[in-house]
N, C-alpha and C positions, 0 to 999 in steps of 0.2 A: 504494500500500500504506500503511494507515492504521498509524502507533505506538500503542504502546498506553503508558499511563501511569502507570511506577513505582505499587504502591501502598503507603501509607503504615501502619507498622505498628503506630502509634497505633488507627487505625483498626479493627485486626483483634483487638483485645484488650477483650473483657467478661470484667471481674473481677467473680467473686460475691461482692462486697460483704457479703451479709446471712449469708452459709454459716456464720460462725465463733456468730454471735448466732442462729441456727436449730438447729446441729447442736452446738452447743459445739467444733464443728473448724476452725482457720482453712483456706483454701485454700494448696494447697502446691504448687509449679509445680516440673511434672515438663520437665525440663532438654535431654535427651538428643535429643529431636527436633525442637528450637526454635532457629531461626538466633539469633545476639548480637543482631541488630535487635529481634528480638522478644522476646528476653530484657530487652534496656533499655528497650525500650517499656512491659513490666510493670512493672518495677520504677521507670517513673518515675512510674508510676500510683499504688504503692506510696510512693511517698517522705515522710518519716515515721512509717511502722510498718513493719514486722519483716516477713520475709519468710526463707523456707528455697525454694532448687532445687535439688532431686534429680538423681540422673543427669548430671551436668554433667560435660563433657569441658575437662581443664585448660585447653586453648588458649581456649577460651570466656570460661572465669571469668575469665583474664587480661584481658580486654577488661572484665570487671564490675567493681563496687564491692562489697563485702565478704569475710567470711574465709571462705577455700576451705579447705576438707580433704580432698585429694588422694586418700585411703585410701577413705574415702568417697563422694566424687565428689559432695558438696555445698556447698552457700556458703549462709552465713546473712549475712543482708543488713539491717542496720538495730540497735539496742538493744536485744539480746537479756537472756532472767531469766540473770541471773547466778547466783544460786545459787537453786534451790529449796525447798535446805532450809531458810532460814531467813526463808523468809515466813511471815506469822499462820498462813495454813494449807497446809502443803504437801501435796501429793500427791507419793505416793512411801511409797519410795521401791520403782524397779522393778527387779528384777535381770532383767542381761542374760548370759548364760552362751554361749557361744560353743564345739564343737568344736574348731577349730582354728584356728592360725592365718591360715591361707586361707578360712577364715570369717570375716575382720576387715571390708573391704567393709560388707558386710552386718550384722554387730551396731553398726560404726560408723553409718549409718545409721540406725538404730536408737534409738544415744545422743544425736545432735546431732536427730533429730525429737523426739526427749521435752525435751530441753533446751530447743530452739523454745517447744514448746508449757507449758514451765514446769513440768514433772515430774521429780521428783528422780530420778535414775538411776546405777547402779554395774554395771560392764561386767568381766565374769569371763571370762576368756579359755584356748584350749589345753585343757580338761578333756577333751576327748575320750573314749570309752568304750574305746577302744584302750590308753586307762591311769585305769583307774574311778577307783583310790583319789583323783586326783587332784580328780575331783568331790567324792569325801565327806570328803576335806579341809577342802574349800571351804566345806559345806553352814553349820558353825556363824554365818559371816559372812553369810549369805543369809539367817536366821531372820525376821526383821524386814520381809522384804519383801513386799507388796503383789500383786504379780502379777510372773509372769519371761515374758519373752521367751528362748526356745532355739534356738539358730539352728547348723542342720549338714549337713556332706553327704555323699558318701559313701552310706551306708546308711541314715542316716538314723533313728538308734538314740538317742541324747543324749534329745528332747524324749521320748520313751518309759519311758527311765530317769529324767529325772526327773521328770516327773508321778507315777510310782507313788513316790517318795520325799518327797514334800511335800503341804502340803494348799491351797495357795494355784496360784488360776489360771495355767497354763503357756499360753503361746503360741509353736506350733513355725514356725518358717522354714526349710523345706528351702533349700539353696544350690547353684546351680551348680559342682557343684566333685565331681571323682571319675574314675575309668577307668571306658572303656569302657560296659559295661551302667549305670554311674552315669546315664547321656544326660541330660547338661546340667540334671542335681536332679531328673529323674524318677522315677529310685529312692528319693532321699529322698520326697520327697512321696506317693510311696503306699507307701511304709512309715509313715509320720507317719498318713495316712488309713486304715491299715491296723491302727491302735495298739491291742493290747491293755490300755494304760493307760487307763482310765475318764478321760473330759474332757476329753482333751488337744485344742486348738485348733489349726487350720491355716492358715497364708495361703498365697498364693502362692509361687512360688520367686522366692529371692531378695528378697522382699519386707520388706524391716528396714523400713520407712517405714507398710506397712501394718499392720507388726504392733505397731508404738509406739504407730500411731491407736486399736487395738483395744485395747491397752493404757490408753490414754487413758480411752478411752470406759466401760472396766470400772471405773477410779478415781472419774471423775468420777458415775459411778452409784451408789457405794458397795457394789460388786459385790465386796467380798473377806470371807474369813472375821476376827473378832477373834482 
């Protein structure tokens, strides 16, 4: 009976190099399904530029080099933009408006891939529609912003509320998060798909990561109103 031989997992890692200089998006390595071998095999590939993984289970990062945030379940890895606002030209700034608190997860995600990617961002939390006023409290400090990210679950009502309140791109993130008939953000999501507010944008559930990219992508186009 023949051994077969360990394979090495330098080997198993093509990084697309040209993706950040083609799409204006760097590569972002999603965590969750990736052994620590192959986690450091990327990031040794990586070593001297910046890198974010998604999805990352604590006991993992512990084995990694960079700063984990827990809530998030990411690690930025390498000399990240420290502040955005105060380069020659920043993008931003993006508000991030969150239901609840069991929607941190996910608006975290969110903040730390705009951060990555050097976009100014400010993270509104607990607004919920279950206490409105608390939103249009909020709304005066949000004027200035660029495109929002909404992220909820439940029913899935927030990004609906606020797209008909503003006039600047909203982007909704249903969340895993609710009883019963909620099924794991499926009611968010087709209530979000369902939106009688004109424009309202959708990603997947759960999805903070893809919806900062689309946020990205709207900035860097010049995709918002004066």
């Amino acid at each position: 009976m023949s051994s077969s031989t360990p394979s090495n997992p330098d080997d198993e890692i093509h990084l697309d190099r040209e993706r950040a200089e083609r799409t204006g998006m760097p590569e972002i390595i999603y965590g969750e399904s990736k052994s620590v071998e192959q986690l450091q095999a990327i990031l040794r590939q990586l070593e001297g530029e910046t890198a974010l993984v998604t999805r990352l289970q604590a006991d993992k990062a512990a084995q990694l080099r960079g700063d984990y945030d827990p809530v998030a379940r990411c690690l930025l890895f390498g000399e990240q933009n420290a502040d955005a606002s105060n380069s020659a030209d920043p993008l931003g700034p993006v508000g991030i408006v969150s239901a609840g608190t069991s929607d941190a997860p996910v608006a975290r995600e969110a903040l730390l891939t705009l951060q990555h990617l050097g976009v100014e961002a400010r993270l509104i939390q607990d607004v919920g529609v279950a206490g409105l006023h608390r939103l249009l409290g909020r709304l005066p400090e949000l004027s200035d912003c660029k495109v929002f990210i909404c992220v909820a679950g439940f029913e899935g009502a927030l990004p609906s509320v606020l797209t008909g309140l503003v006039k600047q791109p909203v982007i909704g993130v249903p969340t895993s998060v609710g009883y019963g008939v909620s099924v794991g953000g499926q009611a968010a999501l087709s209530s979000m798909l369902a939106s009688c507010a004109g424009g309202l944008l959708v990603v997947n559930i759960d999805n903070g990561c893809g919806a900062a990219l689309a946020a990205a992508r709207i900035l860097k186009g010049g995709l918002w109103p004066e």
